[in-house]
C-alpha positions as YAML, in Angstrom:
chain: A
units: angstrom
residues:
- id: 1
  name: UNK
  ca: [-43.30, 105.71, 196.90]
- id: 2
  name: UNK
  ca: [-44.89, 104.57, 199.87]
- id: 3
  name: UNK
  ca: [-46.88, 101.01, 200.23]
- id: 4
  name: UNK
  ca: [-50.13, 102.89, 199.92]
- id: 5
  name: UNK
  ca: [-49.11, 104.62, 196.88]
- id: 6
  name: UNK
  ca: [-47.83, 101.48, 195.68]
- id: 7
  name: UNK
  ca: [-51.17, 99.28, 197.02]
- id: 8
  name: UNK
  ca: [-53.59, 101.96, 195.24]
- id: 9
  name: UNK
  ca: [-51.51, 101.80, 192.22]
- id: 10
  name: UNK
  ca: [-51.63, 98.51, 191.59]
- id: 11
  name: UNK
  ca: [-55.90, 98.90, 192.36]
- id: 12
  name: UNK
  ca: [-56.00, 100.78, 189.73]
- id: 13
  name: UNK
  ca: [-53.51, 98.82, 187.13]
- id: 14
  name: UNK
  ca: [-55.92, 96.21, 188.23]
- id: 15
  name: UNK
  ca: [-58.70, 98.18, 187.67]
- id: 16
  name: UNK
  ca: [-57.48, 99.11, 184.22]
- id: 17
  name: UNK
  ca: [-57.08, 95.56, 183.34]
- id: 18
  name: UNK
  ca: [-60.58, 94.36, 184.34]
- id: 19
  name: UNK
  ca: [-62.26, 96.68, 182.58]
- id: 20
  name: UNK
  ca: [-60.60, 96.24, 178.92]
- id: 21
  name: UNK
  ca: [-62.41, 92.71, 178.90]
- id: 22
  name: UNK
  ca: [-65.81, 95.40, 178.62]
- id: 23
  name: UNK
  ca: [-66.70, 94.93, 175.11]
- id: 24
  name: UNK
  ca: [-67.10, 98.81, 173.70]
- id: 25
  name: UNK
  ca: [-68.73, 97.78, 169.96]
- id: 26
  name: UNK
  ca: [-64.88, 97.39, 168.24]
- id: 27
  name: UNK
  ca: [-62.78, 94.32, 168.11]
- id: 28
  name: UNK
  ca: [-60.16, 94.54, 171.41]
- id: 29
  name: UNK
  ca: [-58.13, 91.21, 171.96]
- id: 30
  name: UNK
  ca: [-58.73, 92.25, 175.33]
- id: 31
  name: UNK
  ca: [-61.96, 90.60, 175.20]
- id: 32
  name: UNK
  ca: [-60.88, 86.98, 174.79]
- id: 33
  name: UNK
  ca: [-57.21, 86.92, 175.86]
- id: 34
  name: UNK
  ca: [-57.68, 85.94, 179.59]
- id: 35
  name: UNK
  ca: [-60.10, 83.15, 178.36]
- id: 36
  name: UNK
  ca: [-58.68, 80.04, 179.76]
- id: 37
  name: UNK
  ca: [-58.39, 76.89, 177.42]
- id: 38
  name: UNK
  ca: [-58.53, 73.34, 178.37]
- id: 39
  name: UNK
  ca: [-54.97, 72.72, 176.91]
- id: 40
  name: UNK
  ca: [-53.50, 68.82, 177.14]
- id: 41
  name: UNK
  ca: [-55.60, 69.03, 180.59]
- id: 42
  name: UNK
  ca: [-54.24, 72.32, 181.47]
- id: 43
  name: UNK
  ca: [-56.39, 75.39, 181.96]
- id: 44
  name: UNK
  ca: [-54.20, 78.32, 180.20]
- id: 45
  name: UNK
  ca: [-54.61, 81.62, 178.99]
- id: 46
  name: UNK
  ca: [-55.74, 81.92, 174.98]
- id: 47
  name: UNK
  ca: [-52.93, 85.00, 175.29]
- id: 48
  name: UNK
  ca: [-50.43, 82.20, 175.86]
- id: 49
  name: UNK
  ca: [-51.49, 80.31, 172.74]
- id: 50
  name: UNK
  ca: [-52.13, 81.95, 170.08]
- id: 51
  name: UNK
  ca: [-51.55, 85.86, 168.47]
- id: 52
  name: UNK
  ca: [-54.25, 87.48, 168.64]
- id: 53
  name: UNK
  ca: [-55.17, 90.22, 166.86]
- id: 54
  name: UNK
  ca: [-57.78, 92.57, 165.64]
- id: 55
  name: UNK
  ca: [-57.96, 92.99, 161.96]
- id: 56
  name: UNK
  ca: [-61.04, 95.38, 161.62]
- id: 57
  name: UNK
  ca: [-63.18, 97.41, 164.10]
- id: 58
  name: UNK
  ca: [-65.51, 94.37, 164.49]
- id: 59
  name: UNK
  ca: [-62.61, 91.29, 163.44]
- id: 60
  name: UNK
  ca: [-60.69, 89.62, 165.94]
- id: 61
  name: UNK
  ca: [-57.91, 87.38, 164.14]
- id: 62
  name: UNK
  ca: [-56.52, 83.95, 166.26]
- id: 63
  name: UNK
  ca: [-53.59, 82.42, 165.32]
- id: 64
  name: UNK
  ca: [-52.50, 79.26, 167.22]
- id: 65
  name: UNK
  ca: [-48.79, 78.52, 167.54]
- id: 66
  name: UNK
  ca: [-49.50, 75.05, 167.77]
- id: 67
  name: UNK
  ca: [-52.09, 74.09, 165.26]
- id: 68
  name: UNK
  ca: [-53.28, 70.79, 167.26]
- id: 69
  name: UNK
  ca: [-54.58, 73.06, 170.26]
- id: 70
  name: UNK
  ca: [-57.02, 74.54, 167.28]
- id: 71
  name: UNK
  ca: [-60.07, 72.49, 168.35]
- id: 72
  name: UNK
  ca: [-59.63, 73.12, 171.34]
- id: 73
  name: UNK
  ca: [-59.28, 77.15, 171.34]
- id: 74
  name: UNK
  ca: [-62.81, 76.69, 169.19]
- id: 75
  name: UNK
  ca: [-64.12, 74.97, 171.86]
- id: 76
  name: UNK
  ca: [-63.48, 77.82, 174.60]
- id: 77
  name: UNK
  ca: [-63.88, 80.46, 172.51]
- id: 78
  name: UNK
  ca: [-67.73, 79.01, 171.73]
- id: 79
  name: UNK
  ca: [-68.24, 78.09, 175.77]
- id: 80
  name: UNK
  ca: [-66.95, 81.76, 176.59]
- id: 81
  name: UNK
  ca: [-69.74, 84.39, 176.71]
- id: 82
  name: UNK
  ca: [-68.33, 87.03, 173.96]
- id: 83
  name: UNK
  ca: [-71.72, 87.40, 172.23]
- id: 84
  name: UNK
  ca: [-70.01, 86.03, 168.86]
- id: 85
  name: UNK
  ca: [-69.28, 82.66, 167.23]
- id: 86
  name: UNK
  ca: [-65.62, 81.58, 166.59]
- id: 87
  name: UNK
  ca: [-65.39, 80.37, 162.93]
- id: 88
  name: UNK
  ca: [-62.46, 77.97, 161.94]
- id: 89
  name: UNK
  ca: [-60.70, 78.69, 158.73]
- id: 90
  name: UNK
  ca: [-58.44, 75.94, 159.21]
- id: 91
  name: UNK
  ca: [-55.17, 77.45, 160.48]
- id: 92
  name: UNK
  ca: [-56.68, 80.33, 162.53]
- id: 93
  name: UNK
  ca: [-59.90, 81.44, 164.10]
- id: 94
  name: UNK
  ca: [-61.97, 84.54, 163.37]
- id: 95
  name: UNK
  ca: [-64.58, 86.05, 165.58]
- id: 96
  name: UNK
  ca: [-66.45, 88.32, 164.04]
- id: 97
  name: UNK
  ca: [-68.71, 90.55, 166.63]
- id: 98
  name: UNK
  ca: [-71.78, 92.24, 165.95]
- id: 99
  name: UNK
  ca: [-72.89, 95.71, 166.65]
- id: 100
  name: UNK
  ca: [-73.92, 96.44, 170.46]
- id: 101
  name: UNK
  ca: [-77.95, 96.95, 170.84]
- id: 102
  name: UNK
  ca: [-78.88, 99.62, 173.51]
- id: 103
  name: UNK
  ca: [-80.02, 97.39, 175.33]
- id: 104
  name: UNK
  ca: [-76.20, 95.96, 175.73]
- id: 105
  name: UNK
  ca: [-74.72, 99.16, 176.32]
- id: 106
  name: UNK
  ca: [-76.77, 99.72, 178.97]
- id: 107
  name: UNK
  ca: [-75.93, 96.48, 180.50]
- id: 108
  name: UNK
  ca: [-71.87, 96.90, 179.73]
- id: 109
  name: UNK
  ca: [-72.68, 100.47, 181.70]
- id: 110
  name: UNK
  ca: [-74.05, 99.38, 184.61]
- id: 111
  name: UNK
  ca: [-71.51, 96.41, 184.90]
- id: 112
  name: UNK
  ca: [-68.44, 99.15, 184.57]
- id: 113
  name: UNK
  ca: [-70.06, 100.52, 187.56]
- id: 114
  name: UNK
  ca: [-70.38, 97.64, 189.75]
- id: 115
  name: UNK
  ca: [-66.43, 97.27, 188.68]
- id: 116
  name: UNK
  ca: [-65.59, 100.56, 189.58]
- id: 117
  name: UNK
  ca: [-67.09, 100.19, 193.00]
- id: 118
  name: UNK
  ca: [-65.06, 97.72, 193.30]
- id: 119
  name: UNK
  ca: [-62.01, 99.29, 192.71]
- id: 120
  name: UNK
  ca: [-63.09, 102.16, 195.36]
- id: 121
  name: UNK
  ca: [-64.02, 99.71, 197.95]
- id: 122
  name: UNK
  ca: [-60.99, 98.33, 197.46]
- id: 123
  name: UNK
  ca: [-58.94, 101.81, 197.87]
- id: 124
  name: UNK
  ca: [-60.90, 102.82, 200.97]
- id: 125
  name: UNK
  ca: [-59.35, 98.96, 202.52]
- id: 126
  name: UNK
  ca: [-55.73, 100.52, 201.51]
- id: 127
  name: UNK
  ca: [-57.14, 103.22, 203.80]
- id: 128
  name: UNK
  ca: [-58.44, 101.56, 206.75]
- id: 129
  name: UNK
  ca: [-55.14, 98.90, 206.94]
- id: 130
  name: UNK
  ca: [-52.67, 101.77, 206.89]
- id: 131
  name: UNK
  ca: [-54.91, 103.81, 209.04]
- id: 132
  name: UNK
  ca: [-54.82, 100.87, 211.32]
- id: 133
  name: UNK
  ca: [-50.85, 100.24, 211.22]
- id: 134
  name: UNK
  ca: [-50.52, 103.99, 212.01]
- id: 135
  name: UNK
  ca: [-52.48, 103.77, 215.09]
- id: 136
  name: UNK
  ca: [-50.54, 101.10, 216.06]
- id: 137
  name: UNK
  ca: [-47.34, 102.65, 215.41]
- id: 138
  name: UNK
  ca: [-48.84, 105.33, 217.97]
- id: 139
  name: UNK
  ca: [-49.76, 103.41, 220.44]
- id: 140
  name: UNK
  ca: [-46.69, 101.38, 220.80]
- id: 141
  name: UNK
  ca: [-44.75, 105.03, 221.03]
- id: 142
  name: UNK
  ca: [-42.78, 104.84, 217.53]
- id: 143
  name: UNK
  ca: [-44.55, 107.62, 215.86]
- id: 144
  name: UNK
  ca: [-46.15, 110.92, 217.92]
- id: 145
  name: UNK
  ca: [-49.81, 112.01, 217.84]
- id: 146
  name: UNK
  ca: [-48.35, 115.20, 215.57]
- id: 147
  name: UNK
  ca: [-46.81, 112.31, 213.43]
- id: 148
  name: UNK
  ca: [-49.90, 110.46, 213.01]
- id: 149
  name: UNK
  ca: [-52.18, 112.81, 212.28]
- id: 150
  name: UNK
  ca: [-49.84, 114.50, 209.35]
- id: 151
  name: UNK
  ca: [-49.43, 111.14, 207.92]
- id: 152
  name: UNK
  ca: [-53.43, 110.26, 208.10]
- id: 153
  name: UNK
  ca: [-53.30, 113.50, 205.90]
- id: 154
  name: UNK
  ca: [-51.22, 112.34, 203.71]
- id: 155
  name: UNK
  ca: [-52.92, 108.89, 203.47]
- id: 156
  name: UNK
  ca: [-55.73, 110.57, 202.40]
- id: 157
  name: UNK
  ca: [-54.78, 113.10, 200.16]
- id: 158
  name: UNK
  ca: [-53.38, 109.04, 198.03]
- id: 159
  name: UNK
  ca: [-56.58, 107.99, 198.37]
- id: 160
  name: UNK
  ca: [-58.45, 110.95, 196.74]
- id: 161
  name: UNK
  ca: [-55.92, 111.08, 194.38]
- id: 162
  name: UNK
  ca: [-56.71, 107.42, 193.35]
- id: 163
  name: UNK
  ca: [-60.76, 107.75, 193.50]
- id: 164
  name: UNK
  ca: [-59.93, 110.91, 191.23]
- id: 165
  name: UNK
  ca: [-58.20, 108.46, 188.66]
- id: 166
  name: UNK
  ca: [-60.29, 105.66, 189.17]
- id: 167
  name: UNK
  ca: [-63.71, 107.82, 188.59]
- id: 168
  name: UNK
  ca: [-61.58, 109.23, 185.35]
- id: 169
  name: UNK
  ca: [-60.67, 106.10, 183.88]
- id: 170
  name: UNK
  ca: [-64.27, 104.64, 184.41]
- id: 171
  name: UNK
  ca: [-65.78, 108.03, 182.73]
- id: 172
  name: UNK
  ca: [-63.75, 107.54, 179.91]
- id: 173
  name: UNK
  ca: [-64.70, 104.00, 179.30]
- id: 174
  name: UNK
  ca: [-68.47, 104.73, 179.86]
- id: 175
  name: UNK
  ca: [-68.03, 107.24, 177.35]
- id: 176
  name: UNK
  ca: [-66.22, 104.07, 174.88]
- id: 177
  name: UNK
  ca: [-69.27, 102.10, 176.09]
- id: 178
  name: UNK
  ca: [-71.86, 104.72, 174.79]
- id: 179
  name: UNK
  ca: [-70.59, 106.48, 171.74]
- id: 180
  name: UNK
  ca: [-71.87, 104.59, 168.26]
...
C-alpha cells in the first residue's frame, strides 16, 4: 500500500468515525461514547468508564465501573448536547431519546454534508502533498517525466477511488438520517 492509499484510508476510517456520533432516530452508543467526563480532574472518554450499551431502538444503557464517577458521568451526559436527559437509577444511567422531528433530520442532513466535505477536502490535500513530493522527486532527477506522470495517474485514480467511498458511505448514512 502506498502512503496515499494509506493517508486516504485513514480519511475515511476517520470519516467513518465522525459521522456515527450523527444521531439517526435509534439508540447508537456512538452518540455519547467520545463525550469527555471531568473524572478526579481528568477529562476522559465516557467509553473508558463505563459499558455502554443500547437496550432498545431509543434506550441507551450506562454502566459505570466505578460507581463514585456516577455523578459525575450525569453531569456530562446533561452538559453534552444529545437532545435527551440522563436519568440516574442508582447504579447506572439511562438515556432515553426521543423521536427525530423533520425539522432535525434536516439539520443532521445538512451537518453530514458539511462532514463529508470535509473528508473530500481533506483527500484532495493527500493529493496536492504527494503531487508536490513527486514534482520534487522530478526535479531533483530521482524519478523521470514518464515516471511522474504515470504515478500522478495513479495518485489519482486513489483519490477517486476514495471520493467514490466517501460519497457512498455519506449516501448511506443520509439515507439512516431520513428513513422513519
Amino acid at each position: 500500500m502506498t502512503l496515499i492509499e494509506s493517508e486516504i484510508t485513514s480519511t475515511i476510517e476517520f470519516f467513518k468515525q465522525d459521522i456515527n456520533t450523527l444521531r439517526v432516530g435509534r439508540a447508537h452508543p456512538a452518540l455519547v461514547e467520545h463525550i469527555k467526563v471531568d473524572y478526579y480532574n481528568t477529562p476522559t472518554p465516557l467509553i473508558q468508564l463505563a459499558s455502554i450499551t443500547a437496550s432498545d431502538a431509543k434506550t441507551l444503557l450506562i454502566q459505570p465501573w466505578d460507581k463514585n464517577g456516577l455523578k459525575d458521568i450525569e453531569r456530562a451526559l446533561s452538559q453534552a448536547d444529545i437532545g435527551a436527559s440522563p436519568v440516574v437509577d442508582g447504579v447506572s444511567i439511562r438515556i432515553t431519546l426521543p423521536s427525530l422531528t423533520e425539522e432535525r433530520r434536516t439539520e443532521m442532513v445538512k451537518l453530514l454534508g458539511e462532514k463529508t466535505e470535509k473528508a473530500r477536502v481533506a483527500i484532495r490535500q493527500h493529493r496536492e502533498e504527494t503531487i508536490k513530493d513527486l514534482k520534487q522527486q522530478k526535479e531533483s532527477g530521482s524519478i523521470s517525466e514518464d515516471i511522474l506522470f504515470n504515478k500522478q495517474k495513479e495518485v489519482q485514480q486513489c483519490v477517486d477511488a476514495g471520493m467514490a467511498e466517501v460519497q457512498k458511505v455519506a449516501d448511506m448514512k443520509k439515507q439512516e438520517i431520513t428513513t422513519i
